[in-house]
FILUMVO-95461 format. One record per residue (C-alpha): residue number from 1; chain; x, y, z. Coordinates in steps of 0.2 Angstrom, whole numbers. Each point is the difference from the previous one (the first is absolute). Example, Ala and Ser with C-alpha at 12.3 -4.5 7.8 and 13.67 -1.06 7.14 Angstrom:
2
[node 1 'A' [62 -22 39]]
[node 2 'A' [6 17 -3]]
***
This chain:
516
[node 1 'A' [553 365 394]]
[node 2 'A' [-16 5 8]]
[node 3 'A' [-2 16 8]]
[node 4 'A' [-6 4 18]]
[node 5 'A' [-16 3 -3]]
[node 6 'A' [-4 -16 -11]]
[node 7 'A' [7 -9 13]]
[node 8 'A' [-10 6 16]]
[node 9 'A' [-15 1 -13]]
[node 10 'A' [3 -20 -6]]
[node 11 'A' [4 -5 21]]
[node 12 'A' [-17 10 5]]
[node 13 'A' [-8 -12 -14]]
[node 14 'A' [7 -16 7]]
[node 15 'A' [-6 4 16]]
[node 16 'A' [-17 6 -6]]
[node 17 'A' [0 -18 -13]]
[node 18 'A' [3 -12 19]]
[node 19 'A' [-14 -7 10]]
[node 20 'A' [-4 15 13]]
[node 21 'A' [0 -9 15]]
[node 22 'A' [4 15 11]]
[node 23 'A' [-15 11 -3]]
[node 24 'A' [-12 -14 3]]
[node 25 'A' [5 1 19]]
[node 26 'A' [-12 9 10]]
[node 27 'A' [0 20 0]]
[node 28 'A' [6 0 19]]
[node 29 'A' [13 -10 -2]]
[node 30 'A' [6 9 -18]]
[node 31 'A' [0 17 11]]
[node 32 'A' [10 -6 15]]
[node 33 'A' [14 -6 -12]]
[node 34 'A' [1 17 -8]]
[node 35 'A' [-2 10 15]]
[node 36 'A' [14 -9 9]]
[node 37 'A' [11 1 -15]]
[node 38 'A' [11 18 3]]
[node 39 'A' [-5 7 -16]]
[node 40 'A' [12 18 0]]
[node 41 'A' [14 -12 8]]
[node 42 'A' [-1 -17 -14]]
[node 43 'A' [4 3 -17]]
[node 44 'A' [-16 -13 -9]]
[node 45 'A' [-2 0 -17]]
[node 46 'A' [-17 4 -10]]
[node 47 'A' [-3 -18 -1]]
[node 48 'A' [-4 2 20]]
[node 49 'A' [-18 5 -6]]
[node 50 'A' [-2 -5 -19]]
[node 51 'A' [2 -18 6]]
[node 52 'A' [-17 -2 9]]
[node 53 'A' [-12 4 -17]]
[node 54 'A' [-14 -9 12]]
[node 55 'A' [2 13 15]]
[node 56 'A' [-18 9 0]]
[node 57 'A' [3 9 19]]
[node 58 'A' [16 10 1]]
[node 59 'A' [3 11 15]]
[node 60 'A' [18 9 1]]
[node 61 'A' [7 13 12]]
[node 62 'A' [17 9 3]]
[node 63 'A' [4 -10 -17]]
[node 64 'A' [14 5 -10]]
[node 65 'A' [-2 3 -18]]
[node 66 'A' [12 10 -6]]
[node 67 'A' [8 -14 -10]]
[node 68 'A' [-15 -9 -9]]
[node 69 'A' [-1 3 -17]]
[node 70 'A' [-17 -5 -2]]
[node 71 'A' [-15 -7 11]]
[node 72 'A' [-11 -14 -9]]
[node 73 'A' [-11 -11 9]]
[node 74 'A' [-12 -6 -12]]
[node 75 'A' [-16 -6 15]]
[node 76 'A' [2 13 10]]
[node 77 'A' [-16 8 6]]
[node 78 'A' [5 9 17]]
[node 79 'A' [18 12 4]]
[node 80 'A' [4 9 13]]
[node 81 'A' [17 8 1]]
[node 82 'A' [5 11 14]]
[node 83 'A' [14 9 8]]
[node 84 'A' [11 -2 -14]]
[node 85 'A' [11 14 -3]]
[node 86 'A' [-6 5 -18]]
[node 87 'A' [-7 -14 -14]]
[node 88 'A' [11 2 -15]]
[node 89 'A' [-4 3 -18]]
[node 90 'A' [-4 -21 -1]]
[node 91 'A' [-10 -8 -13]]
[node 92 'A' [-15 -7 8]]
[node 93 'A' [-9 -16 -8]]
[node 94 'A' [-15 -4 11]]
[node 95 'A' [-15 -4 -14]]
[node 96 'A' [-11 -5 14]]
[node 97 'A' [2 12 14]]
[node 98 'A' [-17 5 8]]
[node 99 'A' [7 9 15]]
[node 100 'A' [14 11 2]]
[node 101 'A' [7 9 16]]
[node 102 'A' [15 11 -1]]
[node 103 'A' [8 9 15]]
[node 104 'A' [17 5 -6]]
[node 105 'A' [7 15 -8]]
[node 106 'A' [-3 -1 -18]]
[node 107 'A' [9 -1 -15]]
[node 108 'A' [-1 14 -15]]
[node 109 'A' [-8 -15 -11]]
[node 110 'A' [-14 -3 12]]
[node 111 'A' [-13 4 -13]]
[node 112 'A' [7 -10 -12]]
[node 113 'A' [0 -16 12]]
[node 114 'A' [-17 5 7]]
[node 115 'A' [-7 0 -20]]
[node 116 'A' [7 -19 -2]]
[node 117 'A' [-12 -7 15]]
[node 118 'A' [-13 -1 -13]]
[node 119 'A' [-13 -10 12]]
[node 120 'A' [6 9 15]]
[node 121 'A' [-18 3 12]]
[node 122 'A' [6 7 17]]
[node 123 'A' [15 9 2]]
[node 124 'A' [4 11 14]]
[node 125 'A' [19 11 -2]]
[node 126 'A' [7 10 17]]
[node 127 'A' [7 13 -4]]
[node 128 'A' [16 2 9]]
[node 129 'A' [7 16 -10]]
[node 130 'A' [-12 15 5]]
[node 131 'A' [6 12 -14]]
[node 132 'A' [1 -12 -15]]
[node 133 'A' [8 7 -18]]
[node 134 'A' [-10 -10 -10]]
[node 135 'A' [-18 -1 -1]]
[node 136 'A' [-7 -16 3]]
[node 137 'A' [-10 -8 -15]]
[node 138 'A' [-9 -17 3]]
[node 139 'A' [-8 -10 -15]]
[node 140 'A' [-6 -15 5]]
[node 141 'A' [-16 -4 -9]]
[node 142 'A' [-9 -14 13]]
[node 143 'A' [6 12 14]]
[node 144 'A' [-15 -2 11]]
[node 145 'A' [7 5 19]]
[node 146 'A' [13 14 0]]
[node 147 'A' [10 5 17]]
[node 148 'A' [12 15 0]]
[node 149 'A' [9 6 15]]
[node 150 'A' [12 13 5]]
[node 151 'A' [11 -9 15]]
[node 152 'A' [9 15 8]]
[node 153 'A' [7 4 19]]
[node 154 'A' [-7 12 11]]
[node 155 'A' [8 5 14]]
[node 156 'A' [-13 -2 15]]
[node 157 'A' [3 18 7]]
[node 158 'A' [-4 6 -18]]
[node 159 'A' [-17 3 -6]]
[node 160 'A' [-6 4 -19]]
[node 161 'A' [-19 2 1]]
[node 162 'A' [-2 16 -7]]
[node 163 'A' [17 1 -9]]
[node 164 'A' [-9 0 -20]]
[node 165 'A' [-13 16 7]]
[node 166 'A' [16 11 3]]
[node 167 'A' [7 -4 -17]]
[node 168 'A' [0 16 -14]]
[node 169 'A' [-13 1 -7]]
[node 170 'A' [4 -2 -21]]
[node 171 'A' [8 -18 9]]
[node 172 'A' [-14 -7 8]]
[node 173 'A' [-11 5 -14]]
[node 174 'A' [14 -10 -12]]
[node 175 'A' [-3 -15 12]]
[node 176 'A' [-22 3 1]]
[node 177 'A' [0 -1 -19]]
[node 178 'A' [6 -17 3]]
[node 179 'A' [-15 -8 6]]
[node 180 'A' [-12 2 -13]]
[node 181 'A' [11 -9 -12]]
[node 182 'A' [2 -14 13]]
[node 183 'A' [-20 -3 1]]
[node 184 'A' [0 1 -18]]
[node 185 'A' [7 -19 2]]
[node 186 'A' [-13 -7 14]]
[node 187 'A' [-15 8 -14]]
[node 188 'A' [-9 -15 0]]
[node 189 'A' [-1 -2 19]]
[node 190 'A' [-18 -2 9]]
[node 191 'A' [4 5 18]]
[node 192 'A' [13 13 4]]
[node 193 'A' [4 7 16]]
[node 194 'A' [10 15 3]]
[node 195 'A' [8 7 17]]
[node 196 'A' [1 18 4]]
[node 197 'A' [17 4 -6]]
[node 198 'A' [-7 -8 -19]]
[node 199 'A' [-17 10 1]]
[node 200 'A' [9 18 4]]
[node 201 'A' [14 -1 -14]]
[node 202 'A' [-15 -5 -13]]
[node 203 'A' [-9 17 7]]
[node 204 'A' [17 10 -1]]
[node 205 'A' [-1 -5 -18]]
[node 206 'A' [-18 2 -4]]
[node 207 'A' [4 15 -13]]
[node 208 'A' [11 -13 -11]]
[node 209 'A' [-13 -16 5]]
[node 210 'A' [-15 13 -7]]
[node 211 'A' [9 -3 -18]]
[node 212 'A' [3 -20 0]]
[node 213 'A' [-13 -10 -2]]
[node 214 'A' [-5 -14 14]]
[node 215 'A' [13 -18 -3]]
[node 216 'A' [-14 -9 10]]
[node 217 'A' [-11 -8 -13]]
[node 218 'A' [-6 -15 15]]
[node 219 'A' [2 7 15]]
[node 220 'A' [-19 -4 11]]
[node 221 'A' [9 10 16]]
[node 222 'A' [10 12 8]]
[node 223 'A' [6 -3 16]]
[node 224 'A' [6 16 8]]
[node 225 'A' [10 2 17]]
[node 226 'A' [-13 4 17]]
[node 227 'A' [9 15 4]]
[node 228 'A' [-4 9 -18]]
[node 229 'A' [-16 4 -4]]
[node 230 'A' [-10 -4 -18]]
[node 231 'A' [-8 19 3]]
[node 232 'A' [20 9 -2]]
[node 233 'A' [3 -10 -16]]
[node 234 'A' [0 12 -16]]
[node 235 'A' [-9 -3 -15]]
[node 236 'A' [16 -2 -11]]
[node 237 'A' [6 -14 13]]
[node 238 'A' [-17 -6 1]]
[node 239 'A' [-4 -2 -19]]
[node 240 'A' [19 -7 -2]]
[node 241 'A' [-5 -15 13]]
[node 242 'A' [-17 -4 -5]]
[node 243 'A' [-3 7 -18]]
[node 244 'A' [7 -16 -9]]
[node 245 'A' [-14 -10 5]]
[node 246 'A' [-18 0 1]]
[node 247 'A' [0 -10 16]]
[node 248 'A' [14 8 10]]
[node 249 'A' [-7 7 20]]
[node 250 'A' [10 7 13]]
[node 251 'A' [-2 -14 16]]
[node 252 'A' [7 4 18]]
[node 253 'A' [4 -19 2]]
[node 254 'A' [5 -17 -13]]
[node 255 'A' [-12 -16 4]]
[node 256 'A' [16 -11 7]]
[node 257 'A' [1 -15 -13]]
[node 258 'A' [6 16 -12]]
[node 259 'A' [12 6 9]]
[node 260 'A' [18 -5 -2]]
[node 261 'A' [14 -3 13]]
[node 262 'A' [6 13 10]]
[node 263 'A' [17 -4 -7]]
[node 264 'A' [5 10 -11]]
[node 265 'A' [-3 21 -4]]
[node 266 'A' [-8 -7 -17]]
[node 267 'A' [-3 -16 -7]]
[node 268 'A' [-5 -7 -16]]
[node 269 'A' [-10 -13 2]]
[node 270 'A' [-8 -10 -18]]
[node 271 'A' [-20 -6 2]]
[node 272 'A' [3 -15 -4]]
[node 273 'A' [16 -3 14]]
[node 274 'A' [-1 -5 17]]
[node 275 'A' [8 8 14]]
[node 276 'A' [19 -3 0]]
[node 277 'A' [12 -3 15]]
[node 278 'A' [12 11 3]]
[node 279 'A' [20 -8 -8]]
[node 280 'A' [7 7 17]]
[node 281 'A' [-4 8 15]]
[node 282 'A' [-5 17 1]]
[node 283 'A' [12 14 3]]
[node 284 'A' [-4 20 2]]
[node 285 'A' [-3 4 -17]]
[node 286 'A' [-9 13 -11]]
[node 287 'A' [-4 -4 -16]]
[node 288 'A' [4 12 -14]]
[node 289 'A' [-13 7 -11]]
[node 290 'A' [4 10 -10]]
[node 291 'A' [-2 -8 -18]]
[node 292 'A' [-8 -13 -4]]
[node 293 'A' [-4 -3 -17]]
[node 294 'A' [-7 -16 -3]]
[node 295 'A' [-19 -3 -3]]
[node 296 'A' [-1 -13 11]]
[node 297 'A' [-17 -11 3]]
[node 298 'A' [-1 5 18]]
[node 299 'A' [-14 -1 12]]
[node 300 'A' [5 11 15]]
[node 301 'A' [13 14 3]]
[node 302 'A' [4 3 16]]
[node 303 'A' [9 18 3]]
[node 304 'A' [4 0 17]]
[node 305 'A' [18 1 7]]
[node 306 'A' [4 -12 14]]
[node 307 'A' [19 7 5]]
[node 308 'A' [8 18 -4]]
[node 309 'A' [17 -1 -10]]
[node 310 'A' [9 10 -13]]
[node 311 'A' [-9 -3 -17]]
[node 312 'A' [9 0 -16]]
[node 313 'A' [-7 -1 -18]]
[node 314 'A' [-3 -13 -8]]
[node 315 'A' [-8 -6 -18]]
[node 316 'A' [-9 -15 -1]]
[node 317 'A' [-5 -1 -18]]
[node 318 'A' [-8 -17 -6]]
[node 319 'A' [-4 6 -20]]
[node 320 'A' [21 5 -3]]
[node 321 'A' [-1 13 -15]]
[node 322 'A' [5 -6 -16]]
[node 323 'A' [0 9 -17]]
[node 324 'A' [-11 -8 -13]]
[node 325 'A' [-6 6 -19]]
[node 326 'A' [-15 6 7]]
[node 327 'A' [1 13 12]]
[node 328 'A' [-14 -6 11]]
[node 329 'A' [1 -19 0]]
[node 330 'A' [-13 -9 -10]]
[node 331 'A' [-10 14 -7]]
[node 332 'A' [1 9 -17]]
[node 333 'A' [3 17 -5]]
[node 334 'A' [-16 5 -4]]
[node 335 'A' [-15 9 9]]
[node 336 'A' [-14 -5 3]]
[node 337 'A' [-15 5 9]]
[node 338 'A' [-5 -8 16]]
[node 339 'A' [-15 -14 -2]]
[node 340 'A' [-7 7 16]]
[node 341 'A' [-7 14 -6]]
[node 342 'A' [5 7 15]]
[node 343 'A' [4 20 -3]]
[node 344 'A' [13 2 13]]
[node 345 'A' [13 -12 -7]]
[node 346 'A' [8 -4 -15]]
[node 347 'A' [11 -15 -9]]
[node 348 'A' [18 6 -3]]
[node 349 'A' [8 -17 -8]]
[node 350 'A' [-13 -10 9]]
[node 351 'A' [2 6 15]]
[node 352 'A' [-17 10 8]]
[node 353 'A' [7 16 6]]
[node 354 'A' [-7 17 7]]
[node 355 'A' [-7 6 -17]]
[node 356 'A' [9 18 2]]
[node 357 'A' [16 -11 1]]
[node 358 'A' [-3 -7 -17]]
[node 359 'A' [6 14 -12]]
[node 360 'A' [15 4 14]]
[node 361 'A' [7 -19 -1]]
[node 362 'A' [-1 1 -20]]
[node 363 'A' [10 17 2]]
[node 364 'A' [12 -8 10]]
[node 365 'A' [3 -14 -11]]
[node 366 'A' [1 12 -15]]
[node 367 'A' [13 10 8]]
[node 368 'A' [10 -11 10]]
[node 369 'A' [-5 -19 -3]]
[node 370 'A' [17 -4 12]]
[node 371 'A' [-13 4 13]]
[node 372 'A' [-8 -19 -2]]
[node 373 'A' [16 -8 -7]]
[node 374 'A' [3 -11 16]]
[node 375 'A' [-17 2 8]]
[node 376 'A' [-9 -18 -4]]
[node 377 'A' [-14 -8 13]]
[node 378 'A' [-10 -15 -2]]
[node 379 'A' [-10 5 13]]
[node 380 'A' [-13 12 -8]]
[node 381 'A' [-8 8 13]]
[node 382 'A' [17 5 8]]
[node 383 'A' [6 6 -16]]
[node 384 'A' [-16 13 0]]
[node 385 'A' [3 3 17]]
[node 386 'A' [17 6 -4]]
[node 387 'A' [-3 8 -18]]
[node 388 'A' [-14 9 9]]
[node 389 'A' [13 5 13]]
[node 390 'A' [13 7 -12]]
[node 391 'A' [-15 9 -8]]
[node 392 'A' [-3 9 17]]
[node 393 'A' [16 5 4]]
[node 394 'A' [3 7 -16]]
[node 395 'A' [-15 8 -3]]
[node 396 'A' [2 11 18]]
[node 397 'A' [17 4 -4]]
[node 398 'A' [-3 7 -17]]
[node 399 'A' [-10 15 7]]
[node 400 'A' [9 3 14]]
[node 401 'A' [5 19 -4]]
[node 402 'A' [16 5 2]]
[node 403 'A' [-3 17 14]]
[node 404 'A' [-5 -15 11]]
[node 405 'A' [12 -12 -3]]
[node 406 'A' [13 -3 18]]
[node 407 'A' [10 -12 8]]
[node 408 'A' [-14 -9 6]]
[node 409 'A' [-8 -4 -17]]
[node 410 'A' [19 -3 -8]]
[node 411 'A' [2 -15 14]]
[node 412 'A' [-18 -6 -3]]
[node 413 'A' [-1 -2 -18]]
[node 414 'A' [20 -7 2]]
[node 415 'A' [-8 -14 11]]
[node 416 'A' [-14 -2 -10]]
[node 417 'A' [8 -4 -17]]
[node 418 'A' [15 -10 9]]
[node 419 'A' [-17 -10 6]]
[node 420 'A' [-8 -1 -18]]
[node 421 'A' [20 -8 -5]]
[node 422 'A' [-2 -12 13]]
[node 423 'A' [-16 -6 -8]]
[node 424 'A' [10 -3 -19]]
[node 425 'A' [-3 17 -8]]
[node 426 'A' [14 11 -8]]
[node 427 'A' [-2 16 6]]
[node 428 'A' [18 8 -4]]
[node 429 'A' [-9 12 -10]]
[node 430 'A' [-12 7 13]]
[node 431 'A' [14 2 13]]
[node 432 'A' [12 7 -12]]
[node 433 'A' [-14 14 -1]]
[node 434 'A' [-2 -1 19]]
[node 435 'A' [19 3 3]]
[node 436 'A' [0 15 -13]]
[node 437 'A' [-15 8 11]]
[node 438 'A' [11 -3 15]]
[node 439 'A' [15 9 -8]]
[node 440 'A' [-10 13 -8]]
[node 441 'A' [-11 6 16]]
[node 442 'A' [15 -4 13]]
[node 443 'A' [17 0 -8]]
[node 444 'A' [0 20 0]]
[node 445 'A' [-12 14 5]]
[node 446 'A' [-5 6 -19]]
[node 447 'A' [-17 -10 1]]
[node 448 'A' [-3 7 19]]
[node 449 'A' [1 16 -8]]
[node 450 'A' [-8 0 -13]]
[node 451 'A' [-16 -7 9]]
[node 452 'A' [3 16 11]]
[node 453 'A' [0 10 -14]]
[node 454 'A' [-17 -8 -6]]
[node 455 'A' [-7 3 16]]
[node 456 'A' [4 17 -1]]
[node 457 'A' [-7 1 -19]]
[node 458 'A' [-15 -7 7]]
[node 459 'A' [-2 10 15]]
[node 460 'A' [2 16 -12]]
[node 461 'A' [-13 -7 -13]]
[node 462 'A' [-14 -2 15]]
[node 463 'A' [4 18 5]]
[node 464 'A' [-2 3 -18]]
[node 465 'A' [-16 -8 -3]]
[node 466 'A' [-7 7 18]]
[node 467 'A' [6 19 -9]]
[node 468 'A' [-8 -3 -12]]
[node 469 'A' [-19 -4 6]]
[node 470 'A' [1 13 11]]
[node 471 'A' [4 9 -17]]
[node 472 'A' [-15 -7 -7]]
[node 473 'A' [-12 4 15]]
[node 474 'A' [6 18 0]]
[node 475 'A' [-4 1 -20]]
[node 476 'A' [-17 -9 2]]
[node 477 'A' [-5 14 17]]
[node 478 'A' [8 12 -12]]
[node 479 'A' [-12 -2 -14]]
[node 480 'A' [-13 0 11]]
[node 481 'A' [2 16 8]]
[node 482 'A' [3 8 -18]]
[node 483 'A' [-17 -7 -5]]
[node 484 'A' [-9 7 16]]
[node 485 'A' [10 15 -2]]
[node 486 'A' [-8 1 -18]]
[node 487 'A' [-18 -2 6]]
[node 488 'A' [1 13 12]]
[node 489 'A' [7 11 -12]]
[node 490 'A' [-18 -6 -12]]
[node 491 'A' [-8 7 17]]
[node 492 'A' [4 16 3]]
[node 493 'A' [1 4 -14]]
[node 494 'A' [-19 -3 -4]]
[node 495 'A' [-5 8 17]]
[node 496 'A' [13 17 -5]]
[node 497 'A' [3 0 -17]]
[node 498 'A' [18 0 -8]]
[node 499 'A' [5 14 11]]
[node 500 'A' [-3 -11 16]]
[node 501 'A' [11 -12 -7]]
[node 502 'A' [16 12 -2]]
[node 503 'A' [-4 6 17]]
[node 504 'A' [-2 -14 8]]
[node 505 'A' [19 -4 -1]]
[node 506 'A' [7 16 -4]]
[node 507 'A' [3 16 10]]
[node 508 'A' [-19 10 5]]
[node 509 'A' [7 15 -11]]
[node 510 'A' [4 -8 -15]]
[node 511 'A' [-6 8 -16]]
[node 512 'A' [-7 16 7]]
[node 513 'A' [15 11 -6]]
[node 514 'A' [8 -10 -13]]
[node 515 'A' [5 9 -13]]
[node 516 'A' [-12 3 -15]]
***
């Protein structure tokens, strides 16, 4: 007797096996069938969709899909779903899907259907959940247009520009740290433009920017916003920008055939793409960017927001981390010494590094090889990026001494290694010793005393050392004034004889009626 499964599995392929006459309808007309169909009210089976394998155009809103076990339309190059409640964990078959648009609540397995879509080029997701659980990964290795969106409501009588500026501080930093490991994804972008609110969190940053090197290795041009200007950028900010190319210039403007449309906060668009319509009509939107992790082959960036709504993070990471024999993907364990002659860097298993790094990275893998265990790129110049980044951040926090150590710094380097983790390297044991300095210099007052105790020590030892060359000075005026005192004595007695001598420190009768 054949089981449930078998048998939707064997009806799904005696509908796939007919002559498809269905799908070869025009689009328009496929779409007014489905949209008059009640979808939350009829109970269809799978086969509603499976059955039209030559559908290419598919456009479904409000559609209920609660009950499909899986979604398989084998020429399918354009979806859009919308206003469904929440996708479920299907199955999705779509080998040929070129263009995807998503504008439902998605399912925990979202990554997992995303990493199917194997020729996906455009997508574009609205986010309809502001504060997600999960971060959002995306690997789709033709991606070429990506569009994200956070779709929230905003009461009209409510405003909140300005909101993310009264935030604490150690929070908006956590949030700031953010956006260099976004732009570390658009690396090989010509033309970039920022707007103000971009510019000023790079410069609130530009003590941790001034220890990672520059992620633009093409860049020709950096657009900044009219309002800011190119005098009040910092050298750490400015060397980050433009430091990863020989060819990078500040500009007040973009020629207009390189810019992008004013769409989208950011856009990835590929060289060799034209410009893509939008799969549905614009709605108020911002587009997160907080992480983007893929080295894309863009042309522009475009920074600029175009609507203010809540942002929520979000990970877009094309490269999905995998743990391989090698800890860093295609390279060997040896070193080797950089073919550039170049003084200033080094190889570290083939990949050219700052040259102070070299001996630090060895170390690391001496001591805890865990550290590389899941860290694997085929993207080299990210992978230095990102080994040089580690470097930095390990580097600064070793010498950090422990009378300076506060709250500030715990936060910091707290967000700074949860960071590095989000780019594939185990750093449990580094946070382990983090979380021990937190309990040692916070859990009780011991440490705080002690440190006052030292201050104390060192106060008396300055008093000490200030004694004593006064000590000195009074010895050296001393000897001095016995060595005069010596020559006068050679003096008078040469002019007065030896009894000039006595008298001249004695009493005037001395020796006149001493005894015989």
């Amino acid at each position: 007797m054949e089981s449930p499964a078998k048998k939707k599995g064997k009806m799904i392929q005696e509908f796939q096996d007919e002559v498809d006459n269905i799908s070869r309808l025009p689009n328009e007309l496929i779409h007014k069938i489905l949209s008059s169909t009640d979808a939350k009210e009829a109970d269809l089976p799978d086969s509603c969709l499976t059955c039209l394998p030559a559908l290419t155009t598919l456009c479904l809103e409000d559609w209920d899909f609660s009950k499909y076990f899986s979604f398989s339309l084998p020429k399918l190059t354009t979806l859009c779903l919308s206003g469904a409640d929440r996708l479920p964990e299907t199955v999705w078959n779509f080998p040929c899907l070129l263009s995807l648009d998503l504008d439902v609540d998605l399912p925990e397995n979202v990554n997992h259907i995303l990493s199917t879509l194997v020729n996906l080029q455009n997508l574009k997701i609205t986010l309809r959940e502001v504060f997600r659980k999960h971060d959002l990964f995306i690997s789709c290795p033709q991606l070429l247009n990506l569009n994200l969106m956070i779709s929230s409501s905003v009461p009209p009588t409510y405003s909140i520009v300005g909101w993310f500026k009264h935030m604490k501080r150690e929070d908006r930093e956590r949030y700031y740290l953010r956006l260099p490991n976004m732009l570390l994804g658009v690396g090989s972008a010509k033309n970039i433009s920022f707007d103000l609110d971009s510019i000023e969190v790079l410069s609130a940053i530009s003590d941790f920017l001034a220890s990672v090197p520059s992620p633009f290795c093409k860049v020709e041009y950096v657009k900044l916003p009219q309002e800011y200007k190119e005098s009040s950028i910092s050298g750490a900010v400015r060397s980050y920008l433009l430091g990863g190319s020989p060819k990078a210039t500040i500009v007040a403007s973009l020629l207009q055939n390189n810019m992008i449309p004013q769409t989208a906060a950011v856009t990835a668009t590929a060289e060799n793409a034209g410009i893509q319509e939008p799969l549905a009509a614009p709605t108020k939107e911002l587009v997160d960017r907080q992480y983007i992790n893929k080295a894309l082959s863009v042309h522009t960036v475009d920074m600029r927001v175009q609507e203010q709504h809540v942002v929520k993070n979000l990970l877009v990471d094309a490269d999905r981390f995998k743990k391989v024999d090698s800890p860093v993907e295609g390279t060997s364990n040896d070193l080797v010494s950089s073919t550039k002659g170049n003084k200033e860097f080094g190889l570290w298993q083939g990949h050219e590094v700052n040259s102070e790094f070299v001996c630090l990275l060895d170390l690391i893998m001496h001591k805890y090889p865990e550290t590389f265990e899941h860290f694997s790129m085929k993207n080299k110049k990210l992978c230095t990026l990102r080994l040089n980044t580690l470097c930095s951040s390990l580097n600064a926090f070793t010498k950090i001494p422990m009378t300076e150590v506060d709250s500030e710094i715990i936060v910091e380097y707290r967000d700074r290694f949860t960071f590095l983790q989000g780019m594939g390297f185990n750093l449990s044991w580094v946070v382990t010793r983090l979380n021990y300095i937190q309990h040692l210099r916070f859990s009780k007052p011991l440490i705080t005393e002690l440190h006052a105790i030292d201050c104390h020590i060192d106060d008396a030892k300055t008093k000490v050392q200030d004694l004593q060359a006064q000590v000195d000075d009074a010895k050296n005026i001393l000897q001095n004034l016995q060595t005069l005192r010596s020559e006068k004595m050679s003096e008078i007695q040469k002019d007065f004889g030896t009894m000039g001598t006595s008298l001249a420190v004695g009493f005037i009768g001395d020796d006149l009626l001493s005894s015989l």
